[in-house]
C-alpha positions, 0 to 999 in steps of 0.5 A, a space after each residue: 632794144 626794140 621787142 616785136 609787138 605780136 597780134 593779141 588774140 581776143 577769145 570769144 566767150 563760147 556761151 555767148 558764141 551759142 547765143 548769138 547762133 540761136 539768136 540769128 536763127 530764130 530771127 531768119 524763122 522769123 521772118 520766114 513765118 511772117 513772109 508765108 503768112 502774108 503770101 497766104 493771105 493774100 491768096 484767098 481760095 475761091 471757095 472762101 470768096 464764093 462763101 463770102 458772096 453766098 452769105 452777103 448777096 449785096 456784093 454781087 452788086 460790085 462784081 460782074 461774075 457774081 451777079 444773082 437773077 430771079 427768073 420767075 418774080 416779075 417786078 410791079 409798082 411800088 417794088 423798090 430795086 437796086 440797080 447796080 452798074 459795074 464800074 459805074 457809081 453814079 450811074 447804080 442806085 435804089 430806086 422805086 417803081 412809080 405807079 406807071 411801072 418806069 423807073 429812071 437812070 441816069 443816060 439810060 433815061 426812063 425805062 419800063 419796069 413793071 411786068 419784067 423780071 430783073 434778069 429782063 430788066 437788067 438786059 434792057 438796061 445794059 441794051 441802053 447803056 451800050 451807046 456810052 459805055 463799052 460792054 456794061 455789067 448790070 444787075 437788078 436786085 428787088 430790096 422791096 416787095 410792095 407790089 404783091 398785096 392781098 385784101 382782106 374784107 368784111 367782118 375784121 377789125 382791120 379791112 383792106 390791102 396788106 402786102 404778101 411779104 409778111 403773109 403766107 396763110 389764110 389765118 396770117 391774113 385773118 391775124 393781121 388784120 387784127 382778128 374778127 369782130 362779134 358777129 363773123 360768121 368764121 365757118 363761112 370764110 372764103 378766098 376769092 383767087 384771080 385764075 389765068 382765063 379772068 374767072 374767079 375761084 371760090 376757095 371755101 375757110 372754115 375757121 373753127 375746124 383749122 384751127 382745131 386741126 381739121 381740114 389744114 388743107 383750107 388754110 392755103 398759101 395767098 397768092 397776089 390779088 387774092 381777096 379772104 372774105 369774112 361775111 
C-alpha cells in the first residue's frame, strides 16, 4: 500500500528573517548615498570654480572666460610675458621681450610688445592668428617686471640700476644699494622724476629727519626712470 508523499514545509527562522530585511535595506541606502555624492560632486557650483580661479590666476590661461586684463601696466623691454592661446599649446609659451620691444610666436611671427598693455597685445595677437585659426582666445600675463627700473647715484656702496618690483620707497632705494659710504651728505638726498612735458623734477630727502619720523611725506613712492641722488 502506497502512502501519498505530501510538500515538507521548511520554517524559516524569524531572526534570521529580520536580519536579512535589515540587511537589503542598508545596502539600497547604501547605494543611494553613494549614487548622490557622485552626482554632487560633479556639479561643482560656479561660486567654487570662480573661487578656484580667483586663487590661482594661472588658470585663466586655460579657459577663455576667465581671461585676467591689466589696462593701465604698459609692457617694456625685458618684461618676460605668458602668452597663452586657447586650445593651442604649441602655439602658447613664456616669453621675454628683447631689447627691440618684439617677441615672437609661432604663425603669428614677430610682433611689437613694448609700449601696449597686455589687453592690446592680446588683440593684435588674436587679429594675427585669424588667417589660421577660427575665432582665437588670447591671453597675455606679465610673469616678470624687469622693465621698470631706478637708479640710484652717488655717495652709496652699490650704485646703478635696480628694478621697481622690489622697491617702493626712497629708503628701499637707499637700503638696497647697501646704504651710504662715510661722507654722504644724507641731508641733501634728492629724486630727479621725468615729468610728461620732458622736464626734470627735483624732489628734495632729508634722510636724518625720516628716519626720525619728520617729514615722512619726502620718503615718496619711486616711479620707472626716477634717479635718488646722494651727493
Amino acid at each position: 500500500m502506497e502512502v501519498a508523499s505530501s510538500p515538507v514545509k521548511m520554517k524559516t527562522h524569524p531572526r534570521k528573517s529580520r536580519f536579512q530585511f535589515i540587511l537589503s535595506v542598508a545596502s539600497v541606502f547604501l547605494c543611494s548615498c553613494i549614487w548622490a555624492q557622485d552626482i554632487k560632486s560633479s556639479e561643482k557650483p560656479s561660486s567654487e570654480v570662480n573661487s578656484q580661479m580667483k586663487d590661482n590666476p594661472n588658470s585663466a590661461a586655460t579657459s577663455p572666460a576667465g581671461k585676467a586684463h591689466d589696462d593701465e601696466f604698459v609692457i617694456g623691454a625685458e618684461d618676460v610675458l605668458a602668452i597663452s592661446v586657447w586650445k593651442e599649446p604649441d602655439i602658447s609659451r613664456s616669453v621675454p621681450v628683447r631689447s627691440d620691444g618684439k617677441v615672437s610666436l609661432p604663425l603669428v611671427g614677430e610682433v611689437q610688445a613694448s609700449g601696449l598693455t597686455p589687453k592690446k597685445l592680446e588683440d593684435e595677437i588674436a587679429e594675427r592668428l585669424k588667417s589660421y585659426i577660427s575665432e582665437p582666445e588670447v591671453t597675455v600675463i606679465i610673469q616678470e617686471i624687469k622693465s621698470q627700473k631706478f637708479n640710484i647715484l652717488g655717495q652709496v656702496s652699490r650704485p646703478g640700476s635696480y628694478p621697481l618690483g622690489s622697491v617702493s620707497t626712497v629708503l628701499d632705494a637707499i637700503a638696497l644699494a647697501g646704504g651710504f659710504r662715510d661722507f654722504a651728505k644724507q641731508k641733501s638726498i634728492y629724486v630727479l622724476r621725468q615729468k610728461v612735458d620732458g622736464t626734470q623734477e627735483r624732489l628734495p630727502f632729508n634722510y636724518k629727519d625720516v628716519v626720525k619720523g619728520k617729514n615722512p611725506t619726502q620718503n615718496i613712492k619711486l616711479e620707472p626712470r626716477d634717479t635718488v641722488v646722494v651727493p
